[in-house]
N, C-alpha and C positions, 0 to 999 in steps of 0.2 A: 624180336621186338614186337609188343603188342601195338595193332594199327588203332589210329583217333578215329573212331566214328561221329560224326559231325550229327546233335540233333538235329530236325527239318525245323528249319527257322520260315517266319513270313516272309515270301517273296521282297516286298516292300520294305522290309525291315534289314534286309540282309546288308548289314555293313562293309564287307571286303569287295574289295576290287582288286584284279591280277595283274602281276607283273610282265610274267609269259604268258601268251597266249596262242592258241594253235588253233587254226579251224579243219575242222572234219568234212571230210565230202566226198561226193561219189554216189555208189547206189546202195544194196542190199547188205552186202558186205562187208562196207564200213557203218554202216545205222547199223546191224548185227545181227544174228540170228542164233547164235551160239545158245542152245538150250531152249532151244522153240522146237517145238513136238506138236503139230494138231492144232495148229496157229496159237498155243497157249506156250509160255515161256516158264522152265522149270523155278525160276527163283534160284538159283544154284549161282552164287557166286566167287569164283576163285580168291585166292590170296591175292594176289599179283592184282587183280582186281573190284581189290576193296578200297571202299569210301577212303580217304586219308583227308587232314584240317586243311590240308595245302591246295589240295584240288578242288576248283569250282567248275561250274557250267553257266553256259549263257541260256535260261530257259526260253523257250518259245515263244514269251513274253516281253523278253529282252529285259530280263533280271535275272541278277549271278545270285546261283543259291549252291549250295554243299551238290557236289558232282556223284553221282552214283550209278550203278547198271541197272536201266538198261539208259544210256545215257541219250538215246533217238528216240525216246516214248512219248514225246511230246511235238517232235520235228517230222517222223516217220511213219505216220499216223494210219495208215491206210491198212498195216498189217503188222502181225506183233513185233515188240525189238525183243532184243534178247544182248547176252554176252558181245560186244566189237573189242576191236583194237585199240579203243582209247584211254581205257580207264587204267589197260597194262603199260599202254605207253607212258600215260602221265606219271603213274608211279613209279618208273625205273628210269625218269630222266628226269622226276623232283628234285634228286636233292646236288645237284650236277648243274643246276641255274643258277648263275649269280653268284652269293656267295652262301646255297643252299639256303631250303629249308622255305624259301619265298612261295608268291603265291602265283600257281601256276592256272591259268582259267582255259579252260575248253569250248570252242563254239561248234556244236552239232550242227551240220547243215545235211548228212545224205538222207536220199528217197531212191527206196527199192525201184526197180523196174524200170529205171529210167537211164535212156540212151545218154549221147554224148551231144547231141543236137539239142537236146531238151537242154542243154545247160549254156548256151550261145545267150552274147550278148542280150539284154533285152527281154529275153523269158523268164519267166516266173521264177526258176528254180536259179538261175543266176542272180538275177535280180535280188532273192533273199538273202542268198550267200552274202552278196556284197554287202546290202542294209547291214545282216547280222553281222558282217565282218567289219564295219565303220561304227557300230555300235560297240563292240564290245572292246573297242580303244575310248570313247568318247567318257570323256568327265573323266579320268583317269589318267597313271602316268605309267602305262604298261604299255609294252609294242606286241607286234604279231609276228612272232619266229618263225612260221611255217605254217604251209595249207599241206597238209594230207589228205593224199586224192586215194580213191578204191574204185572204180567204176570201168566201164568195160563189157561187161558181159551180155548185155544187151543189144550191143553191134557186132554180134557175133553170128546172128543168123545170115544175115546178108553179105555178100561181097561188097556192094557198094556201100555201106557200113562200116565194114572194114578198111576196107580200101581208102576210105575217107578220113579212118581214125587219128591217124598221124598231124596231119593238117590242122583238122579240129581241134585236137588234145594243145598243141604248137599253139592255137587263137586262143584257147581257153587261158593257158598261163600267160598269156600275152597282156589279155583285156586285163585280168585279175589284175596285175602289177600296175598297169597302168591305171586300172579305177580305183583302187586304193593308193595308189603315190607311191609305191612299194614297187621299184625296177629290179631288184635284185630279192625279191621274196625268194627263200627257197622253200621249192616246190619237193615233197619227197612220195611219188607215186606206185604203186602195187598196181605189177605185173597179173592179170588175169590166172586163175589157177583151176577156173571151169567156163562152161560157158555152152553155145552148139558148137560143138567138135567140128563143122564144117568149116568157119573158120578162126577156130580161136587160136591158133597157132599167129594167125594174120595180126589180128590184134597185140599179143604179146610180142611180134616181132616189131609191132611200132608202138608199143609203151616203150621196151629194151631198148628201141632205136633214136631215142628221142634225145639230141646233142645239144641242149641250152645250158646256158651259165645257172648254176644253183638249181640245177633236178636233177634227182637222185632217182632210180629205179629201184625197191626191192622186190623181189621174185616169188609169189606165192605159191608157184609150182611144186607140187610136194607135200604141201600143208593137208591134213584129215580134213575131207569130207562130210559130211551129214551124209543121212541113206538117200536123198536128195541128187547129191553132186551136184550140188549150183553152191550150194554154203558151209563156210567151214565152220568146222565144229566147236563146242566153248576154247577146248588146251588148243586147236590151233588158233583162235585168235588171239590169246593170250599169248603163244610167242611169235605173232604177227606184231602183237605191241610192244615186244622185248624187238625184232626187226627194224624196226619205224625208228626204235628210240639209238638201237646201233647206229644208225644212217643218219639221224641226225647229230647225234653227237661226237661220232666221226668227222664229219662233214662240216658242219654248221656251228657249235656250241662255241661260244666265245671265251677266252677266260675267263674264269670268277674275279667277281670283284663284289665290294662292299656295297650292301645297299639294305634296305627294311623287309620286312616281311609283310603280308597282304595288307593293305592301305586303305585308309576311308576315301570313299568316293571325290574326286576335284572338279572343281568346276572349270570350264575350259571349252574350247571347240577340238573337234576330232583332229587329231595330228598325224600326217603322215609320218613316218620314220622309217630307213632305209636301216637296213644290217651292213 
């Protein structure tokens, strides 16, 4: 079946607003690198991977416009995006929402290079998560299914880094649920799969090891490399985002039921809503 390419509409203009929605986060890995050569990004976009009507983004602007790769090019700014897991995720868990076919919207929130401290209450890069993650429910009648977390690899040099990861990781879903209203968000996290060998085993032993209500761990150990070894390459993150969508709709997916396809924007104040 041929995929809908969505023309580039005026931000300001863009009528739809999503039903599901899922925020993105973490570091390098999940913003993407898949096809980034020479900090320049091939343009190469997989099937699994293509634009579809159903999938939107929350741009950096905080306006939902047609969702495409490199889907961090606006959030991730500091170094190029390339191929992530998101765009394969949304497409093989669209038509599986509701009673398919609805409108699924994506909120980009990772930045490469960045620890698990940088992301604690009160910092920048929290702080935005959260804004973008209360915006892109606001005026709407769409909830937030899931934060998809990738991050890690940066507390890998250090022992007390590591050593610390657990803890951290444990506050970070904490605060999130609680500053969005959301106690039972499920949270579905990726396992480190590079990182400094000193102790990246440390780390993957406390993502693995992490025993809350609604986190899920998938495992990226295994997954193709770039000639790098910090990032995977476009085909694995493409079945990183067939991973993501297993684990969550294992897990998480509620029965279908009856409801509309992507909606005109509503007036209202931000709503919390529990799963």
């Amino acid at each position: 079946m041929e995929e809908t390419i969505i023309p580039v509409t005026e931000q300001n203009q863009f009528p739809q607003t999503p039903k599901h929605i899922f925020i993105l986060s973490g570091q390098s890995n999940m913003a993407g690198r898949g096809g980034v050569h020479h900090h320049h990004w091939d343009g190469v976009v997989p099937l699994d991977s293509q634009p579809h009507a159903s999938i939107i983004r929350l741009s950096a602007n905080l306006h939902w416009e047609p969702a495409r790769e490199p889907l961090h090019h606006d959030i991730d700014v500091r170094k190029a995006c390339g191929v992530g897991p998101g765009m394969s995720f949304a497409n093989a868990v669209k038509d599986h929402l509701g009673g398919g076919g609805e409108c699924l919207g994506l909120v980009p929130c990772a930045v490469g290079g960045t620890a698990i401290k940088e992301w604690e209450r009160g910092q920048h890069l929290y702080d935005n998560m959260l804004k973008r993650s209360k915006e892109s429910v606001e005026k709407t009648t769409g909830e937030i299914k899931a934060l998809l977390w990738y991050q890690g690899e940066s507390d890998t040099p250090s022992y007390h880094t590591a050593e610390a990861y657990k803890e951290n990781m444990e506050r970070l879903i904490h605060n999130v649920r609680e500053d969005l209203g959301l106690p039972s968000l499920p949270i579905i996290q990726v396992a480190i799969a590079s990182g400094d060998e000193r102790y990246m085993e440390k780390v993957r032993e406390a993502q693995l090891g992490i025993d809350l209500p609604n986190v899920i761990c998938v495992d990226a150990k295994g997954l193709a490399l770039k000639e790098d070894n910090l990032h995977l390459t476009t085909e694995a993150q493409v079945k990183l985002g067939h991973m993501l969508a297993d684990a969550f709709l294992t897990h998480f997916n509620a029965p279908p039921s009856q409801s509309s396809p992507c909606s005109a924007p509503k007036t209202g104040e931000y709503q919390s809503q529990s799963n």
